[in-house]
Backbone as ProteinMPNN parsed JSONL, in Angstrom:
{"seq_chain_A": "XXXXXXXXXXXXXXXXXXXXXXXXXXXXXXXXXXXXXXXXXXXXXXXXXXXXXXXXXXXXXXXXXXXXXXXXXXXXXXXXXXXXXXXXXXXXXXXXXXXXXXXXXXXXXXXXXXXXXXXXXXXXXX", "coords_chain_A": {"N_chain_A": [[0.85, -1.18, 0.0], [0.688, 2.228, -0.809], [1.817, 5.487, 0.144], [0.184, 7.506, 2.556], [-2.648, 6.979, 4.442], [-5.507, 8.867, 5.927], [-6.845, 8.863, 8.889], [-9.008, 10.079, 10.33], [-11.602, 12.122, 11.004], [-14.125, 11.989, 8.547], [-16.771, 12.983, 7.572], [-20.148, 14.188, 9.031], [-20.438, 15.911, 11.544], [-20.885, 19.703, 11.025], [-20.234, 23.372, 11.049], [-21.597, 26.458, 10.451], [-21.246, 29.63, 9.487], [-23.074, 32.776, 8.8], [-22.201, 35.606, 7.237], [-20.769, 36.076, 9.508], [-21.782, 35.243, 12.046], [-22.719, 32.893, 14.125], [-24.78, 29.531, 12.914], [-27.275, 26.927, 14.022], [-26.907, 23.691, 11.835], [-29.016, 21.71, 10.784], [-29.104, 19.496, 8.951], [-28.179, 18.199, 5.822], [-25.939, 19.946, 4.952], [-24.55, 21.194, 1.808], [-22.454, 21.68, -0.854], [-20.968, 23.567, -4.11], [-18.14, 23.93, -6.068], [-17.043, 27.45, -7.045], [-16.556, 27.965, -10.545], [-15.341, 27.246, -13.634], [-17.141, 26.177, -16.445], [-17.653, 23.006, -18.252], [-18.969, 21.866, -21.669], [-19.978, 19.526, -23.272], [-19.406, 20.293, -27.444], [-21.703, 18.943, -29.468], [-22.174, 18.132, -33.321], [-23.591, 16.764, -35.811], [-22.583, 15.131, -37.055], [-19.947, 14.363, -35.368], [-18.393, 14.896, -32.35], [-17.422, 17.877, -31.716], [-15.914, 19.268, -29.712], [-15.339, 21.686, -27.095], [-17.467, 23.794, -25.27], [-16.28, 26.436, -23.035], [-17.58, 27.949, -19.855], [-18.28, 30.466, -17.286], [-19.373, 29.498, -14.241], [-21.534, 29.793, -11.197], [-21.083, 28.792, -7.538], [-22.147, 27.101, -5.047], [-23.816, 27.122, -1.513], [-25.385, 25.767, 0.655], [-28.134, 24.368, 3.283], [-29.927, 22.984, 5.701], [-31.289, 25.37, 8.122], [-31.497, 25.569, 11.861], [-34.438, 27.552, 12.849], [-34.552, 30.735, 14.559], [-34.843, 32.398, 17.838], [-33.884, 34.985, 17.986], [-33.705, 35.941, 15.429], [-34.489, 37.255, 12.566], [-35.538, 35.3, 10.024], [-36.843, 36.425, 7.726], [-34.881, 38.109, 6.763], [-33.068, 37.228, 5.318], [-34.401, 36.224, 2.996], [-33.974, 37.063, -0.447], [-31.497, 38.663, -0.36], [-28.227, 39.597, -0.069], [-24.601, 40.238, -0.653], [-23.881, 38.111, 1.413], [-21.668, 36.984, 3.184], [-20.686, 33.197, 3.36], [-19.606, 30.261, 5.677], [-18.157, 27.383, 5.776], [-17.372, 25.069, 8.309], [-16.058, 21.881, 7.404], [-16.137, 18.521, 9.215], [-14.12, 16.941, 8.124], [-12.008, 18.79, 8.529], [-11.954, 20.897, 6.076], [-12.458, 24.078, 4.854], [-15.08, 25.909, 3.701], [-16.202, 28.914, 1.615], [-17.992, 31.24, 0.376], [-17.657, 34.462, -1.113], [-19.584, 37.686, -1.54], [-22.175, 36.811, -1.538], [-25.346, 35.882, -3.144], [-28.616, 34.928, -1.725], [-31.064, 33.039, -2.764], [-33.844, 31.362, -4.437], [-37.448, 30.729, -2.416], [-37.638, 31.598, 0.664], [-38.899, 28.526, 2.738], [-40.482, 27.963, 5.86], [-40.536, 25.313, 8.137], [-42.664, 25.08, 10.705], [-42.943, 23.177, 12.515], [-40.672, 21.729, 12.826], [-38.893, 23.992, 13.191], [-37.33, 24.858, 11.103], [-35.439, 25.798, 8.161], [-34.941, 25.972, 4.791], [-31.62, 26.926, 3.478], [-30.147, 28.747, 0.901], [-27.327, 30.131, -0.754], [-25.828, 31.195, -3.394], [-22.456, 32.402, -5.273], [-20.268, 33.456, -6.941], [-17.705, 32.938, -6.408], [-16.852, 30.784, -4.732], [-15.247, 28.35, -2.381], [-12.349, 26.08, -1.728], [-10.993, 25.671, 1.03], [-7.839, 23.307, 2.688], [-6.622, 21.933, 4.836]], "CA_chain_A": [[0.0, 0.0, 0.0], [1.866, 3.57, -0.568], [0.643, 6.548, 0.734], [-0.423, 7.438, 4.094], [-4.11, 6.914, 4.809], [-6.156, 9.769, 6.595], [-7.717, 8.216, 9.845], [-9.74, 11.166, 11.02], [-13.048, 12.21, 10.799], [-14.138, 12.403, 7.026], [-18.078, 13.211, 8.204], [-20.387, 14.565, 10.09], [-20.291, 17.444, 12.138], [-20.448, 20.505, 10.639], [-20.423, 24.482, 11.732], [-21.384, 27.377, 9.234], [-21.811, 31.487, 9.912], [-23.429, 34.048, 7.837], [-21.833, 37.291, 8.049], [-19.461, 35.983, 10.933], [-22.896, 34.827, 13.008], [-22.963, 31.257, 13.857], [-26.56, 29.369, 12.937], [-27.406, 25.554, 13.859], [-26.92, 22.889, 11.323], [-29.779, 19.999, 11.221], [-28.721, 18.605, 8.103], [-28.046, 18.432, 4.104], [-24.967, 20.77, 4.58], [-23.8, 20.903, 0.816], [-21.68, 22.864, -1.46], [-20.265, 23.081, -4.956], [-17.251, 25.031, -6.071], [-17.613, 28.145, -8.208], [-15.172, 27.803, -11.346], [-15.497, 26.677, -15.253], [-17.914, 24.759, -16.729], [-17.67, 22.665, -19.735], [-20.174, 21.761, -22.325], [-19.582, 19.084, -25.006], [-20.214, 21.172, -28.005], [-21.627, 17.994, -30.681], [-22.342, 18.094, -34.586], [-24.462, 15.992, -36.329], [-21.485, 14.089, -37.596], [-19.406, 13.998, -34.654], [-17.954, 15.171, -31.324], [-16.738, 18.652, -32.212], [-15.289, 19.874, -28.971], [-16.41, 22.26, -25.641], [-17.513, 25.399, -24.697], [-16.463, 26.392, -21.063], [-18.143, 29.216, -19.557], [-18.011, 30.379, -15.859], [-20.532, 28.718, -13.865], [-21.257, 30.25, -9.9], [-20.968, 27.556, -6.942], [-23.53, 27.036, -4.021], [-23.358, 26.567, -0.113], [-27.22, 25.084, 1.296], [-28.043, 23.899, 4.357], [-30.942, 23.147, 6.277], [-30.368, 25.659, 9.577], [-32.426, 25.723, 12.489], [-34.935, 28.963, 12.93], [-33.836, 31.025, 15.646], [-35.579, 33.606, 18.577], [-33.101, 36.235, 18.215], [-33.497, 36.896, 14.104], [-35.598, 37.11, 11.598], [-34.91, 34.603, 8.679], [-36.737, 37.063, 6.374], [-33.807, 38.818, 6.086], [-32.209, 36.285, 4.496], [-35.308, 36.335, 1.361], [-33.416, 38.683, -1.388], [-30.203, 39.358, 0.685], [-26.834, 39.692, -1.193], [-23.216, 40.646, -0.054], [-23.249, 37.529, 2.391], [-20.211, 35.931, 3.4], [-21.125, 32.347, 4.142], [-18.105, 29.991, 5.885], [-18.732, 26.028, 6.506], [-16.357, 24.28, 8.506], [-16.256, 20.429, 7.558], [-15.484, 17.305, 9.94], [-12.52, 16.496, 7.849], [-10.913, 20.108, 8.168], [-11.994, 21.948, 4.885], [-13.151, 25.207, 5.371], [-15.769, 26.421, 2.378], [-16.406, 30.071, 1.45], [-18.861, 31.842, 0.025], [-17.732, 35.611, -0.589], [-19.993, 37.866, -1.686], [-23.161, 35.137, -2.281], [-26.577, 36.624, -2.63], [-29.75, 34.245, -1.277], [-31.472, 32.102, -3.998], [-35.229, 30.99, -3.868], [-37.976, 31.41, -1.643], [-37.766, 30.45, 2.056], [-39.913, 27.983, 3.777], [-40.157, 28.016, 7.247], [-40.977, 24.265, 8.527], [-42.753, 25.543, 12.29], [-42.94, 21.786, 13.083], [-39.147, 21.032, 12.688], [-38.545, 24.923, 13.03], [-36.114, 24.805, 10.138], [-35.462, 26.669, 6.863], [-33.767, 25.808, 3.435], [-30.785, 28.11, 2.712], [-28.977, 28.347, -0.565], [-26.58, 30.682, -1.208], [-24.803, 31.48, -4.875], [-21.484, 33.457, -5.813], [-19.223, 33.181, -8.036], [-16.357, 32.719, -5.505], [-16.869, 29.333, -3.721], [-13.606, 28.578, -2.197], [-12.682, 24.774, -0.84], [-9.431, 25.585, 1.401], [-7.663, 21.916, 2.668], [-5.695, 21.821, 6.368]], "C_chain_A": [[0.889, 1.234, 0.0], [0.638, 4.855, -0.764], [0.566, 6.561, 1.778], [-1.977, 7.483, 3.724], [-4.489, 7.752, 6.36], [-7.211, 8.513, 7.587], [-8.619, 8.986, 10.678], [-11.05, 11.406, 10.533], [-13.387, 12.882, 9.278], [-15.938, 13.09, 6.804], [-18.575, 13.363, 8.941], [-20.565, 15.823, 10.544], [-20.175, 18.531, 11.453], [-20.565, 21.98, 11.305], [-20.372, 25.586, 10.439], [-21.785, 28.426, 9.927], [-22.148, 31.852, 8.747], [-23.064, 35.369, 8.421], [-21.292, 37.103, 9.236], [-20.567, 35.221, 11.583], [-23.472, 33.233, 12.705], [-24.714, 30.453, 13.954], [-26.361, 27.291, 12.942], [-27.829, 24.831, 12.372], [-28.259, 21.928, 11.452], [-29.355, 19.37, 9.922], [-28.765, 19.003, 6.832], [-27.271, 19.669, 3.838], [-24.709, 20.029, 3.249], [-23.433, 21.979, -0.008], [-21.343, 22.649, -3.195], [-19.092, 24.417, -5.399], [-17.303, 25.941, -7.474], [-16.377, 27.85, -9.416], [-15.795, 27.139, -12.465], [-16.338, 25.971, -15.149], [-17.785, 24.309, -17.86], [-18.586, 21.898, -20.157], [-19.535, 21.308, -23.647], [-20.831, 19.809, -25.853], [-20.881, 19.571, -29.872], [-22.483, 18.287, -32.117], [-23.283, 16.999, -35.365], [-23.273, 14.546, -37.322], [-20.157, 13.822, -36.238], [-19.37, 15.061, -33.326], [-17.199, 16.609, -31.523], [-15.598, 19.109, -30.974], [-15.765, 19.972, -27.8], [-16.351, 22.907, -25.87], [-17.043, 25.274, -22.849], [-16.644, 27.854, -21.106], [-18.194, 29.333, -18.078], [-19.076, 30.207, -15.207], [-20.318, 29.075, -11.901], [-21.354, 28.994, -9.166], [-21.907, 27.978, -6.083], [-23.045, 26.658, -2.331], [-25.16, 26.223, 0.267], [-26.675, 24.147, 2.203], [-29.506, 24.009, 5.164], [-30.882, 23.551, 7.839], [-32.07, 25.589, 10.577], [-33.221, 27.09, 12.795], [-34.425, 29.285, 14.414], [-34.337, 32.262, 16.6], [-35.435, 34.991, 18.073], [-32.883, 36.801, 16.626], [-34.161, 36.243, 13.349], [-34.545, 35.952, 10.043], [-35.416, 35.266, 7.403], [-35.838, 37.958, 5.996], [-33.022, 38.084, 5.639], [-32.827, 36.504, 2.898], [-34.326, 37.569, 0.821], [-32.01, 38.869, -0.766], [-29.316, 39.176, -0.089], [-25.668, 40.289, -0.595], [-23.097, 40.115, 0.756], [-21.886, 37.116, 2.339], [-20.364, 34.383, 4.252], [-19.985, 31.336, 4.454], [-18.979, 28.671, 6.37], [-17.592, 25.22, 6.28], [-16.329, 22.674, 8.652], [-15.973, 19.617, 8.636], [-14.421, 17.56, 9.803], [-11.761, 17.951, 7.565], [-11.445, 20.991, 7.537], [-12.833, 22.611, 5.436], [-14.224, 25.625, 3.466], [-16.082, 27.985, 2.694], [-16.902, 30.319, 0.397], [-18.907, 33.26, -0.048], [-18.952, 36.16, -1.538], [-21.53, 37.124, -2.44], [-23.883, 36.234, -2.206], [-27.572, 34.913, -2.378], [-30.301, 33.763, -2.273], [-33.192, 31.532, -3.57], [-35.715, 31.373, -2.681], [-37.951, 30.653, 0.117], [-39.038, 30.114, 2.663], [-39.637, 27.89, 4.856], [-40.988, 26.464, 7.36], [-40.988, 24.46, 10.666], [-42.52, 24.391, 13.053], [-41.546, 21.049, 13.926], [-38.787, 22.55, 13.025], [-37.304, 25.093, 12.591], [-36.322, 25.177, 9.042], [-34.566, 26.069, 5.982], [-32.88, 27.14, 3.21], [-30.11, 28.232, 1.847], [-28.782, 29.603, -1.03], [-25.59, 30.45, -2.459], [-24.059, 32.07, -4.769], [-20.931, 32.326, -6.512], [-17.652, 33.081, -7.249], [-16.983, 32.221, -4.632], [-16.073, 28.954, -3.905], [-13.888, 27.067, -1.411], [-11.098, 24.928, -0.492], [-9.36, 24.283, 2.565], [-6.981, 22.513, 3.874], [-4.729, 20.896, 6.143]], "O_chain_A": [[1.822, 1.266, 0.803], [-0.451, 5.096, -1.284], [0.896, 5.503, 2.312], [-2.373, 8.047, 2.704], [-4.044, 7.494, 7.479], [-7.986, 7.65, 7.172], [-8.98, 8.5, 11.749], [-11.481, 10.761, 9.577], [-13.017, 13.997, 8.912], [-16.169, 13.681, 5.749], [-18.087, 12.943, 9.99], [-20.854, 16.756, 9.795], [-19.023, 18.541, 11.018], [-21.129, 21.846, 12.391], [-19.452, 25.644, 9.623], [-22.565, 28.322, 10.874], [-21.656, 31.387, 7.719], [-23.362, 35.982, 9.446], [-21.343, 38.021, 10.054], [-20.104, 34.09, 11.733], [-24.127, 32.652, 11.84], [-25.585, 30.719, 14.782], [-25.657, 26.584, 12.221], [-28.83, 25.212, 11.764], [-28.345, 21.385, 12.553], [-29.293, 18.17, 10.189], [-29.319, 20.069, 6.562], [-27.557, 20.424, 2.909], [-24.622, 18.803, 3.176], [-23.98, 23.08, 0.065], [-21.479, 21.491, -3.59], [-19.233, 25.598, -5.081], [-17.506, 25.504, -8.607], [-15.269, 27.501, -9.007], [-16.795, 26.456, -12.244], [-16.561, 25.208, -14.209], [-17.776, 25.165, -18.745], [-19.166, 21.178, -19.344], [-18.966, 21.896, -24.568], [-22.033, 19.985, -25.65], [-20.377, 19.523, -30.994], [-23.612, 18.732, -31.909], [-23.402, 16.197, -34.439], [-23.425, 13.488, -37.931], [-19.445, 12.841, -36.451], [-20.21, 15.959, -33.253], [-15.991, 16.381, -31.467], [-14.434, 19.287, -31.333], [-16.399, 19.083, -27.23], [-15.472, 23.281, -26.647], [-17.305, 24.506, -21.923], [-16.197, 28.702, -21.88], [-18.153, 28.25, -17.494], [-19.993, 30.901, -15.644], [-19.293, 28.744, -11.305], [-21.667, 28.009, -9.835], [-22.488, 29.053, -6.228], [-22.04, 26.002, -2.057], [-25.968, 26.96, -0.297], [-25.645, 23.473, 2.235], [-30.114, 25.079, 5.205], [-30.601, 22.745, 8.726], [-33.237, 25.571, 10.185], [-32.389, 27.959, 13.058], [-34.017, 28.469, 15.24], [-34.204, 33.33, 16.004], [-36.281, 35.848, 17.814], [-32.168, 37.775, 16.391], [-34.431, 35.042, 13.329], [-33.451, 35.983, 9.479], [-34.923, 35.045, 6.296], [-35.97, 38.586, 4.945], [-31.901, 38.591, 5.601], [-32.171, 36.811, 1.903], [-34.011, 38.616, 1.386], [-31.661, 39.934, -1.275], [-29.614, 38.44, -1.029], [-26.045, 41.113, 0.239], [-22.364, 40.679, 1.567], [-21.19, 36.982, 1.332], [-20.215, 34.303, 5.471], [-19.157, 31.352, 3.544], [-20.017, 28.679, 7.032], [-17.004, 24.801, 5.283], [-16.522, 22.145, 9.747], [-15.219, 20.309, 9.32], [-13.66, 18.118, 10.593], [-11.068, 18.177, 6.573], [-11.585, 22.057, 8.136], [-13.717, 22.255, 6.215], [-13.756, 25.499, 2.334], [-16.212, 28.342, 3.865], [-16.471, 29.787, -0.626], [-19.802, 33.79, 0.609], [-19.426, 35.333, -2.317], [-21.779, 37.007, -3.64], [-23.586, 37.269, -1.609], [-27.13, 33.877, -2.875], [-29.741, 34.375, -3.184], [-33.545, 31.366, -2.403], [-35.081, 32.062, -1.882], [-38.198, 29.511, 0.506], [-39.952, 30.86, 3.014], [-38.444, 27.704, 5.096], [-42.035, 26.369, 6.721], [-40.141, 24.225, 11.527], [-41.965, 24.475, 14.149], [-41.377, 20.337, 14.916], [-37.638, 22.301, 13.388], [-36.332, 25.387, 13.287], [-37.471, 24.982, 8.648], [-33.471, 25.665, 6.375], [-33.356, 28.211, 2.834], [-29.061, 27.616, 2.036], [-29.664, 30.242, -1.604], [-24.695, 29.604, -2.447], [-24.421, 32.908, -3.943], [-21.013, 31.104, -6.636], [-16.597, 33.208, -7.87], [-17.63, 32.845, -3.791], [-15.617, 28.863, -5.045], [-14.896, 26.739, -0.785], [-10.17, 24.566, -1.214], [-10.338, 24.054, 3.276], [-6.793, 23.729, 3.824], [-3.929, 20.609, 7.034]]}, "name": "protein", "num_of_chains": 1, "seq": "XXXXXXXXXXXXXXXXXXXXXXXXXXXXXXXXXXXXXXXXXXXXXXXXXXXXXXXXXXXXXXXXXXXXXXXXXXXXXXXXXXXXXXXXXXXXXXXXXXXXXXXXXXXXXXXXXXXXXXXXXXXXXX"}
């Protein structure tokens, strides 16, 4: 076997802020990173090539609602900075994101969908 093998926590746990201000996790932290996209470009006779075009990345998360602030200020909002620190180390960033669709509030579960866009989604490694 060559290589070292990572024995540490690869899942799990996570911790994210908006705008520095930390908000409970319940689940379906996920991300993708902003950067190129490519697009086979095909012909009626073959495989011609790609297009790549710049394509923004995402941070969502289902957080818990909270006494002390309104989640409609989240609807419409733009110039967040959203930060989610994995299990296994990686830190994700989200600078300038704006808010994406409409929020539901689930009173039952008192929990909200959040999904944040920019175009600078960052995946820094420890």
């Amino acid at each position: 076997m060559s290589g070292s093998v990572y024995r540490g926590p690869l899942a799990g746990v996570a911790s994210l802020t908006i705008n520095g201000e930390p908000w409970s996790i319940v689940g379906e932290l996920q991300w993708q990173p902003s950067g190129l996209v490519n697009e086979t470009l095909k012909g009626q006779s073959s495989v011609e090539g790609f297009s790549s075009m710049p394509g923004q990345g995402f941070i969502q998360a289902t957080l818990r609602d909270r006494r002390d602030r309104k989640v409609s200020s989240f609807q419409g909002a733009s110039g967040l900075e959203v930060v989610a620190v994995l299990a296994n180390g990686k830190v994700i960033t989200a600078v300038n994101a704006w808010h994406v669709e409409a929020i539901n509030l689930n009173t039952q579960e008192g929990t909200f969908e959040f999904h944040v866009e920019s175009d600078t989604v960052t995946e820094d490694t420890v």
